[in-house]
C-alpha positions as CSV (number, residue, x, y, z in Angstrom):
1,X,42.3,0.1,143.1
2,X,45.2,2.3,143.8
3,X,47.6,-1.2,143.1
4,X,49.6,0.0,146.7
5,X,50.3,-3.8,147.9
6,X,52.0,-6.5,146.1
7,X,48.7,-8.5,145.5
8,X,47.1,-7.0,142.3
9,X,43.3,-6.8,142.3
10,X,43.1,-5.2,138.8
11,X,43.9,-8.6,137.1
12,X,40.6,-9.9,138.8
13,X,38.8,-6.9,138.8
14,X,37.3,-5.1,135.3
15,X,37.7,-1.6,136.0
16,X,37.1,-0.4,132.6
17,X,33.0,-0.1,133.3
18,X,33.8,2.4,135.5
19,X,33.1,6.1,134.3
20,X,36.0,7.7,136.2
21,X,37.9,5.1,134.6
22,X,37.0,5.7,130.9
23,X,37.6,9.5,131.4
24,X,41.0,9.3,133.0
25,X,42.6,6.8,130.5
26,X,41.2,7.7,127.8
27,X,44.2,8.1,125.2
28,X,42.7,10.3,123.0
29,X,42.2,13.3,125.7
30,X,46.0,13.6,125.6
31,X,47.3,12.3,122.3
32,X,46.8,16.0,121.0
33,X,48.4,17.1,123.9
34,X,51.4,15.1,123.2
35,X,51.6,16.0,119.6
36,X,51.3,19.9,120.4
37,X,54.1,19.5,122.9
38,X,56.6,17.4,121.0
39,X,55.9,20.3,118.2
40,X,56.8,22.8,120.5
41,X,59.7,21.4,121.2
42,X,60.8,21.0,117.8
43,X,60.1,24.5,116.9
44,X,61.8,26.2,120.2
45,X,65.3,23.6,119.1
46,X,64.5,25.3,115.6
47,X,64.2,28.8,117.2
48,X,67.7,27.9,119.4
49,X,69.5,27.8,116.2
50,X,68.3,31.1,114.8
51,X,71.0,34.0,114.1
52,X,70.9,36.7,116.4
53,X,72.7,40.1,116.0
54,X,74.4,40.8,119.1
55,X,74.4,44.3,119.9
56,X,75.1,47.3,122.3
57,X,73.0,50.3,123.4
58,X,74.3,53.4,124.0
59,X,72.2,57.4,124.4
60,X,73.5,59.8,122.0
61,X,72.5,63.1,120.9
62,X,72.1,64.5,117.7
63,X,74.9,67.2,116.7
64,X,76.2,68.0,113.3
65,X,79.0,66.5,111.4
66,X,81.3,69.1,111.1
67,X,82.3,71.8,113.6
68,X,81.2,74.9,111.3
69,X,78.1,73.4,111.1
70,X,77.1,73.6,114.7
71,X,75.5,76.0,116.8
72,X,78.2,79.3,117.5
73,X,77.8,82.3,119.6
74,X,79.2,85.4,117.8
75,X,81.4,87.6,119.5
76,X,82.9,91.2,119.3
77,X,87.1,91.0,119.5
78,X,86.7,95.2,120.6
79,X,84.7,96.3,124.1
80,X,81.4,98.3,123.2
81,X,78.0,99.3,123.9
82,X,75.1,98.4,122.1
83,X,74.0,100.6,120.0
84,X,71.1,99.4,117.8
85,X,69.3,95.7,116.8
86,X,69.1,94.9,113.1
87,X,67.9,91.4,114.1
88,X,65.2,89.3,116.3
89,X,65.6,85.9,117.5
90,X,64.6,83.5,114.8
91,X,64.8,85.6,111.9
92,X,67.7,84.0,108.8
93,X,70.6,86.2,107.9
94,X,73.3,86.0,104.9
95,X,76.6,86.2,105.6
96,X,77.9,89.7,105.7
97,X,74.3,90.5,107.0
98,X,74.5,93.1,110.0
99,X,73.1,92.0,113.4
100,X,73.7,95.0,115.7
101,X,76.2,97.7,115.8
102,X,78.2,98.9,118.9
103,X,80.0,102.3,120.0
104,X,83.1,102.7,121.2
105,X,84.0,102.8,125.1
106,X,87.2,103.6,125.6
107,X,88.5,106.9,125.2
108,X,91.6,106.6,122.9
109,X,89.2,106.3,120.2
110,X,86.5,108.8,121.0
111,X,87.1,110.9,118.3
112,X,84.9,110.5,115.2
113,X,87.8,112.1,112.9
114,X,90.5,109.5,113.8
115,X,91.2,108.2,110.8
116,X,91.8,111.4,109.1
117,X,93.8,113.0,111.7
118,X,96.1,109.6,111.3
119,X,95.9,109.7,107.6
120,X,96.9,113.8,108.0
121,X,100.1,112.3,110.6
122,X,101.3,110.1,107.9
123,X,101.5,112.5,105.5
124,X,103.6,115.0,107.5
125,X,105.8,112.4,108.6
126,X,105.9,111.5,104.7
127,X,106.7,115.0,103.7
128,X,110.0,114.8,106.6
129,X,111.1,111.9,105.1
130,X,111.4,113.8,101.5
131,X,112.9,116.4,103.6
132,X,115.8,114.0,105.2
133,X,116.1,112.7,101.9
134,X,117.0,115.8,100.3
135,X,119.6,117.1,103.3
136,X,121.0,113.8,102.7
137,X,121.7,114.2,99.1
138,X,123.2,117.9,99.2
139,X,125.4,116.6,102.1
140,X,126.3,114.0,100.1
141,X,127.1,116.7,97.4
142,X,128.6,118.7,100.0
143,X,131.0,115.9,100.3
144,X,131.9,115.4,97.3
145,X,132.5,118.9,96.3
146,X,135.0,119.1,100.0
147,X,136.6,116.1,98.4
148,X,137.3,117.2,95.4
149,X,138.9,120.6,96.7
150,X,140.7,118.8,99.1
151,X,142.3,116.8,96.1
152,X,143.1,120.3,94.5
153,X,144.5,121.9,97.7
154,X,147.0,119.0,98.6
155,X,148.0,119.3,94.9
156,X,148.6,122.5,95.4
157,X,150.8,122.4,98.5
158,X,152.2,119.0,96.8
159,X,153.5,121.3,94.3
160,X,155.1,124.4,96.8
161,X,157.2,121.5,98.4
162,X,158.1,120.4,95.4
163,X,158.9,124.2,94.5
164,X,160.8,124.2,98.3
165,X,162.6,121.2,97.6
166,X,164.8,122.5,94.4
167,X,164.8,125.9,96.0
168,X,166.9,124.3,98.7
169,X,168.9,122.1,96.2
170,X,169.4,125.6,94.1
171,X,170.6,127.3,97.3
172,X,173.0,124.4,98.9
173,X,174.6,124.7,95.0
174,X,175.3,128.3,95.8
175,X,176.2,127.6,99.5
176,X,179.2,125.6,98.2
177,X,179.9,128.1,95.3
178,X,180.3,130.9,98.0
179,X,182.1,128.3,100.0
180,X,184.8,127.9,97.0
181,X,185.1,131.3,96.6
182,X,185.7,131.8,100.1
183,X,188.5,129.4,99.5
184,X,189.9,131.3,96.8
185,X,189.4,134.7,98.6
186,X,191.3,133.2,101.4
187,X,194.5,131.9,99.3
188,X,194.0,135.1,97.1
189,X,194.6,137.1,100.4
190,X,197.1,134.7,102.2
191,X,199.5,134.7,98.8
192,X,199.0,138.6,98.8
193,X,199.6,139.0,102.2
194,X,203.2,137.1,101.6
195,X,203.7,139.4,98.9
196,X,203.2,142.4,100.6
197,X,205.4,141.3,103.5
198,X,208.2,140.5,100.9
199,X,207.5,144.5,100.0
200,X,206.2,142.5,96.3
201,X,202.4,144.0,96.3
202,X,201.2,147.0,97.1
203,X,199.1,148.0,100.8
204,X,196.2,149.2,98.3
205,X,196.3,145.6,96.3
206,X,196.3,144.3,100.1
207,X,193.2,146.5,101.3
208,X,191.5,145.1,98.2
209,X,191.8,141.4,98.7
210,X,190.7,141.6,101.8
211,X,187.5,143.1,101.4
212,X,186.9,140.5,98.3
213,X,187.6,138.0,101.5
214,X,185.1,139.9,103.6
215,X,183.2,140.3,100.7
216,X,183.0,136.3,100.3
217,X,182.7,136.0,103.8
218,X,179.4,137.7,104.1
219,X,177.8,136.0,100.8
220,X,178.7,132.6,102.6
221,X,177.0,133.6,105.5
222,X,174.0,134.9,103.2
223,X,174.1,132.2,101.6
224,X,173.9,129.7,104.3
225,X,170.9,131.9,105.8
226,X,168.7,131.7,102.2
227,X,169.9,127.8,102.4
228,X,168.4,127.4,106.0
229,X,165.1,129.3,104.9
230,X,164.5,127.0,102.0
231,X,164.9,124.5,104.5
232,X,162.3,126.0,106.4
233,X,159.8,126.7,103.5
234,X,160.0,122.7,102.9
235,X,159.0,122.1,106.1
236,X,156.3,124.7,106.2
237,X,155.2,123.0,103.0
238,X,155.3,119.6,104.6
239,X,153.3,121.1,107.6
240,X,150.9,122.9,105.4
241,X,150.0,119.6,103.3
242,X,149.5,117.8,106.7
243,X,147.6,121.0,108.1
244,X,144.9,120.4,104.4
245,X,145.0,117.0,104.9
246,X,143.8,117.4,108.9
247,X,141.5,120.5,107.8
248,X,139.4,118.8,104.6
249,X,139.2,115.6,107.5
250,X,137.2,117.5,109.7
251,X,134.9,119.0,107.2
252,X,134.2,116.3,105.5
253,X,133.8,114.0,108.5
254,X,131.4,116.9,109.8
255,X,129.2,116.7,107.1
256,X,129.6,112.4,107.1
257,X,128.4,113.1,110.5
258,X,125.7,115.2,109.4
259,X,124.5,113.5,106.8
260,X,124.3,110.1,109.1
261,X,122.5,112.1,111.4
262,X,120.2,113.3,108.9
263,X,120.0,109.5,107.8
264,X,119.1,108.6,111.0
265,X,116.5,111.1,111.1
266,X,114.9,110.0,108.2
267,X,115.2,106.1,109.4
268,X,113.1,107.6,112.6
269,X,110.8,109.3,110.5
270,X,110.0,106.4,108.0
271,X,109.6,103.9,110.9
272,X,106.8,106.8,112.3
273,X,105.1,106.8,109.3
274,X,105.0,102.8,109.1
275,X,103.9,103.1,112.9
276,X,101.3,105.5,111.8
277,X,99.7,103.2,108.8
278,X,100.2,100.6,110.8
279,X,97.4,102.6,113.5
280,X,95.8,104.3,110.2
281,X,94.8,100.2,109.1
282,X,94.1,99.1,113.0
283,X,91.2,102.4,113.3
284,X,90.0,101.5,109.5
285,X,89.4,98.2,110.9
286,X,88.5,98.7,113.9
287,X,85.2,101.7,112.8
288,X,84.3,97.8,110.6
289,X,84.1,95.9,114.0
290,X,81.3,98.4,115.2
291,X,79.2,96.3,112.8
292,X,78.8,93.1,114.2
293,X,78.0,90.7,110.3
294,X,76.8,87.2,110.1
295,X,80.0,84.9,109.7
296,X,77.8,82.2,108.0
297,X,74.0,81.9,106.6
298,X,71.4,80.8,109.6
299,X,68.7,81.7,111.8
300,X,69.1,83.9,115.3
301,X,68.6,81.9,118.5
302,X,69.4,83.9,121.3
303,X,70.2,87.2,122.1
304,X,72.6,87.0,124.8
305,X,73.1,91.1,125.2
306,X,69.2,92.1,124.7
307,X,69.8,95.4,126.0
308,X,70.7,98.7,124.3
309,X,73.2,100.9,125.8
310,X,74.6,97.6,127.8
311,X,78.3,97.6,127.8
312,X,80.5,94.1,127.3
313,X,83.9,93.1,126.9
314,X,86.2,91.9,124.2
315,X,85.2,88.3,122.9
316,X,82.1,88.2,124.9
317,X,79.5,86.4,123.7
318,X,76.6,88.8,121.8
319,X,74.2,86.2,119.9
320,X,73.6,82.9,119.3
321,X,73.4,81.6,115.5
322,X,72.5,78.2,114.0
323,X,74.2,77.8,110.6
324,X,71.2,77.1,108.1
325,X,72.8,74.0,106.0
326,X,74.4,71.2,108.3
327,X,75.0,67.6,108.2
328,X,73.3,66.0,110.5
329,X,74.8,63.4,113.0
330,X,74.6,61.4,116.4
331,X,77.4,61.6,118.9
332,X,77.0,58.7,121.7
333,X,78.6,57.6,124.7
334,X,79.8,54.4,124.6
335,X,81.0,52.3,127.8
336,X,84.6,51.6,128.1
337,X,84.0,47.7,128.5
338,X,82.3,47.9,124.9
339,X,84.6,50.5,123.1
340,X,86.5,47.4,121.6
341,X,83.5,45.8,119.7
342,X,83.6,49.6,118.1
343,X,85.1,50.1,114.8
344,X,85.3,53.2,112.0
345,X,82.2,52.1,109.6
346,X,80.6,50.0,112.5
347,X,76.8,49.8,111.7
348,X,74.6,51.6,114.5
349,X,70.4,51.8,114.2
350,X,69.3,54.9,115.8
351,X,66.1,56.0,117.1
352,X,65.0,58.9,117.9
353,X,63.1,60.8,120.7
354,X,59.5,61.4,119.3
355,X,59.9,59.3,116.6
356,X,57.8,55.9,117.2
357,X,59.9,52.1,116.3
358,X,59.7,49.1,116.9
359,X,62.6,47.6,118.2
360,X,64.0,43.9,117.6
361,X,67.4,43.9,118.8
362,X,68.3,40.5,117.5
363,X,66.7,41.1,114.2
364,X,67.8,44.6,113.5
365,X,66.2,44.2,109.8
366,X,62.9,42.9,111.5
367,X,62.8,46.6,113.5
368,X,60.6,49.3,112.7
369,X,61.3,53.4,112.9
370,X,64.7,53.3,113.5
371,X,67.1,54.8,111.1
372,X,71.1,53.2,110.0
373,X,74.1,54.9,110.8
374,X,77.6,54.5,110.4
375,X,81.0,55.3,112.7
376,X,82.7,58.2,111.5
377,X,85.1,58.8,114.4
378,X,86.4,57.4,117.6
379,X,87.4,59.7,120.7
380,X,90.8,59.0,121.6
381,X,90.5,60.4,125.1
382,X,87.3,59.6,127.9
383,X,85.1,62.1,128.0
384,X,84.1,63.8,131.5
385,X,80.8,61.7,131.7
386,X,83.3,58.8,131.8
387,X,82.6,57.7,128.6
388,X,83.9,57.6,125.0
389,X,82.3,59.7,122.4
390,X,81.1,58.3,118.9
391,X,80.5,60.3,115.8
392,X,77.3,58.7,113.6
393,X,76.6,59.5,110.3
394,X,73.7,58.7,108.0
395,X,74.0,55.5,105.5
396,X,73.7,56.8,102.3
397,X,71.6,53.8,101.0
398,X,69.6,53.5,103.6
399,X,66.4,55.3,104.7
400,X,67.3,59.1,105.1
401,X,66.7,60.2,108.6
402,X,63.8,62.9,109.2
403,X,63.9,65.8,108.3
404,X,62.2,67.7,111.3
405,X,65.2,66.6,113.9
406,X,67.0,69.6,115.5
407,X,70.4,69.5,116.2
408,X,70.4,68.9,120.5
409,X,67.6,66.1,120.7
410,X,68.3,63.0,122.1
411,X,68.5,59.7,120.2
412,X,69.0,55.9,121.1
413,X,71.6,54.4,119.2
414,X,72.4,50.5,118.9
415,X,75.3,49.0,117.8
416,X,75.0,46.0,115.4
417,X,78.2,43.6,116.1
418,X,78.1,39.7,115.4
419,X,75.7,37.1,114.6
420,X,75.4,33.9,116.7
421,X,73.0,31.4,117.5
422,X,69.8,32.1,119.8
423,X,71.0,29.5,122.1
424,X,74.5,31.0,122.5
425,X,73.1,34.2,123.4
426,X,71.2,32.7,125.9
427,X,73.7,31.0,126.9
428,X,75.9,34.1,127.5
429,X,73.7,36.3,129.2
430,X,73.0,33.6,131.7
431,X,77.0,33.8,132.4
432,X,76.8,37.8,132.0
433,X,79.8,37.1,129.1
434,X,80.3,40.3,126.7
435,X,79.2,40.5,123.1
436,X,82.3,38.4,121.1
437,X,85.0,40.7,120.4
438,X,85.8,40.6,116.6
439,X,87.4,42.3,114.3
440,X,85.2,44.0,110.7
441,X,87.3,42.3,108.1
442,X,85.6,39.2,109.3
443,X,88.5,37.8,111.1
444,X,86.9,36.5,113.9
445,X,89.2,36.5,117.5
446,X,87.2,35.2,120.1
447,X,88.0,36.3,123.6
448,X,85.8,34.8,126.4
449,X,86.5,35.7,129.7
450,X,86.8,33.1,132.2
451,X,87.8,33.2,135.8
C-alpha cells in the first residue's frame, strides 16, 4: 500500500475501489487550489513591482510663519506699579488699545509737574543764551570802537614824532649857525685883540667883542640844550607811541578775553538747554510709557502681573498676546541621518492631533485626513533636542488646512522623497538601508551604504 519496498503491489492491486482512495486523489479537490495559488502569486510579483513613495516621519508642532505673527509677551522698558486693568484674558484689542497703566516708582520722577518745571528750565537757560549773545555783541562793539581809537591815538603820537623829528633837524640847523658865529666871534675877537695890542683898536671896541664872544658862547650852549631836548621829545614820542600801542593791547585783549568768556558762557548755556530738551522729550515720553498699548491686533492670553499695586522691573514681562491674523505653519524635528533627503520645496503630508486620517505611507495620494505642505526653511545649526528644525507651509493648491488649529498643537509630518519598487523597499528595510538620497531636480545620485 504505502509502495515502501522495491516490489510494487499497486500494479497488481486495484486500489481505486477504495473510498479513502477516491477522496485523497481526487484531482478536482485541489485543482482550485492550485489555480488560486498560482494567482496569488501572479498578483503578489504584480504587487512587487508597484511604486512606493519612500518617506520619513518626523513630530512637529504647529507655529506661525513669520516671527510677528507668533505668540509675544509685552513688556514695560520703565519699572512700575500697576495701577489699573483695562483688559481680561481673552478679550481682542487694536493696536494702540490700552491694556493697563502703571505709576512711577522711583523717586526722580515723583513729581506730577515735571514736565513743566523742565519746559520752565529750558526757557531760562534760553533767555541766558540771548543774554551771552548780547554781551557778546557790545563787546564785540567795544572792540571795535578801542580799535578804532587806538588807530586815531597812534596817528596822533605818529604825528608829535613827526613834529619832534624836524624840531630837532630845525634846532641842529641853529646848533651849527651858533656854532659859525662862534667862529666868527672868536676871529672877530682874536684880530681885535692884535689890534689892540698893536695900540690900533680901542679897550672899549675890545670889551665889546668880547661880550659878542660871550654872547655867542652862551647861544651855543643854549642852543645845544634846545637841540638835546628835541632829542628827547623824539624819544618821548617814540616811547609814547609804544606806551598806545601796549595800552589799546591790553584793553582790547581784555575785552577779547571777555567776550570769549562770555562766548564760552553762552556755549555752556546752550548745551544746558539742549540737555534740558533732551530730559523735557525723555519725561514726555516717559508719562506715554505709563500706558502700556497693544503693539499689534489680538486676543489677551495671560496676565502675567494679575495684581494691582505689584511692582516689576524694566522689560519684564506684563501680558501675554496672540496676534489675531497669522500664517499658519509646522516646524519639525528632523533626524540628522535624514536631513540630506531634505530640500527647500520638499513635499511633507501632515496630520494633525485631533484630526482623524488615514495613513498610506507608500501611497501618499491613497491617504486620508492629512493635509500637504511644503519646506520653507532649513536650520542651519542643531537644535538642543538634537535635532534640525523644519519650517512647513501650506500648498497653495492643495486642501487648506483647518481652520480650528491653534498655534502650539502638535502635528505628525511625513516627508515624501522617492518612488521605487515595492520589492526594493522590501528589500531595503530588510538590510536597514536609508531612503535613496537624491537630489529635487530629478538628478538622481544614489548612495547605498555598504560595509
Amino acid at each position: 500500500m504505502l509502495n515502501i519496498s522495491r516490489n510494487s503491489v499497486n500494479k497488481n492491486i486495484d486500489i481505486s475501489r477504495f473510498k479513502s482512495v477516491q477522496k485523497a486523489f481526487n484531482k478536482k479537490h485541489y485543482k482550485h487550489f492550485n489555480r488560486l495559488l498560482i494567482i496569488f502569486g501572479v498578483i503578489c510579483i504584480i504587487i512587487l513591482f508597484l511604486p512606493w513613495t519612500q518617506s520619513i516621519t518626523a513630530s512637529g508642532l504647529v507655529t506661525t510663519l513669520t516671527p510677528d505673527q507668533r505668540p509675544q509677551t509685552i513688556q514695560s522698558p520703565i519699572p512700575g506699579r500697576i495701577e489699573k486693568w483695562f483688559v481680561k484674558e481673552g478679550d481682542f484689542v487694536k493696536k494702540g488699545d490700552t491694556i493697563l497703566f502703571i505709576s512711577e516708582v522711583k523717586n526722580e520722577y515723583f513729581d506730577p509737574n515735571l514736565v513743566e518745571r523742565t519746559s520752565q528750565q529750558i526757557k531760562a537757560k534760553a533767555s541766558s543764551v540771548v543774554s551771552y549773545s548780547g554781551k557778546v555783541n557790545a563787546l564785540n562793539n567795544q572792540i571795535g570802537a578801542l580799535s578804532n581809537e587806538r588807530q586815531l591815538k597812534l596817528e596822533q603820537a605818529k604825528n608829535k614824532l613827526l613834529q619832534s623829528k624836524y624840531k630837532v633837524t630845525t634846532d641842529s640847523i641853529d646848533l651849527e649857525a651858533v656854532k659859525i658865529n662862534l667862529n666868527i666871534a672868536e676871529r672877530q675877537f682874536g684880530a681885535i685883540q692884535n689890534l689892540y695890542d698893536e695900540g690900533l683898536k680901542s679897550l672899549t671896541e675890545l670889551e665889546s667883542k668880547k661880550a659878542k664872544l660871550q654872547e655867542s658862547k652862551a647861544k651855543l650852549m643854549s642852543q645845544d640844550n634846545k637841540y638835546l631836548a628835541s632829542q628827547n621829545e623824539v624819544i618821548n614820542a617814540r616811547i609814547e607811541l609804544n606806551k598806545i600801542g601796549a595800552q589799546y593791547a591790553e584793553k582790547i585783549s581784555k575785552a577779547q578775553s571777555d567776550k570769549f568768556t562770555a562766548q564760552s558762557s553762552g556755549f555752556d548755556a546752550e548745551a544746558q538747554v539742549t540737555k534740558l530738551e533732551n530730559a523735557y522729550t525723555n519725561y514726555s515720553m516717559r508719562n506715554d510709557l505709563y500706558y502700556i498699548k497693544a503693539p499689534q491686533d489680538g486676543f489677551i492670553n495671560r496676565a502675567i502681573k494679575a495684581g494691582i499695586g505689584e511692582s516689576f522691573k524694566e522689560g519684564e514681562r506684563l501680558v501675554g498676546i496672540m496676534p489675531s491674523k497669522y500664517d499658519v505653519a509646522i516646524e519639525t524635528f528632523i533626524n540628522p541621518i535624514d536631513l540630506p533627503l531634505v530640500h527647500l520645496d520638499e513635499e511633507f503630508r501632515v496630520q494633525f492631533d485631533g484630526w482623524p486620517a488615514i495613513i498610506f505611507s507608500g501611497w501618499p495620494n491613497s491617504s486620508y485626513g492629512t493635509y500637504g505642505a511644503k519646506v520653507v526653511a532649513i536650520e542651519r545649526f542643531i537644535s538642543p533636542n538634537g535635532k534640525f528644525r523644519v519650517l512647513l507651509a501650506p500648498i497653495e493648491d492643495e486642501h487648506q488646512w483647518p481652520e480650528a488649529i491653534r498655534v502650539g498643537s502638535g502635528a505628525l509630518t511625513i516627508g515624501l522623497l522617492e518612488d521605487v519598487p515595492i520589492w526594493f523597499e522590501l528589500w531595503r528595510q530588510l538590510n536597514g538601508f536609508p531612503p535613496n538620497y537624491y537630489q529635487p531636480n530629478g538628478n538622481q545620485t544614489a548612495t547605498k551604504n555598504k560595509k
